[in-house]
N, C-alpha and C positions, 0 to 999 in steps of 0.2 A: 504494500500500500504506500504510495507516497505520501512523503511531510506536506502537509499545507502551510501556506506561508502567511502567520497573521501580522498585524503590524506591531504586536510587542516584540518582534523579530527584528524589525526595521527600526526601532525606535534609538536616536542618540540621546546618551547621559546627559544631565544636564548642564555639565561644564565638560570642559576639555575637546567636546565634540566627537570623539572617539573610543571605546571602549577601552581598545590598546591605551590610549594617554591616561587614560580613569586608573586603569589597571597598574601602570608604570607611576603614576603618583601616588597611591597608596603603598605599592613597595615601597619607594624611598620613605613616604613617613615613615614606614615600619623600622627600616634600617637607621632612620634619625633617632626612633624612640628608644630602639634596642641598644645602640652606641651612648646614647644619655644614660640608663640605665648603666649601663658599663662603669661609663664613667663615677656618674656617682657611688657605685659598690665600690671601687679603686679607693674612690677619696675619702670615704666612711668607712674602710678595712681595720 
């Protein structure tokens, strides 16, 4: 059976314009947040 194609398919994030760019900037928060964390364990040891 084939997929139907509805328009939650088609639809752009609301920033960035691009799923990829949506996607690519929540990594890097993730990797700012984890590196902060880092950091302050180091400085609190």
């Amino acid at each position: 059976m084939p997929k139907s194609s509805t328009s939650a398919d088609k639809e752009n994030p609301p920033i960035l314009k691009t799923w990829n760019r949506l996607y690519w900037l929540i990594l890097a928060i993730h990797a700012v947040i984890i590196t902060l964390f880092y950091l302050f364990t180091e400085f609190y040891k």
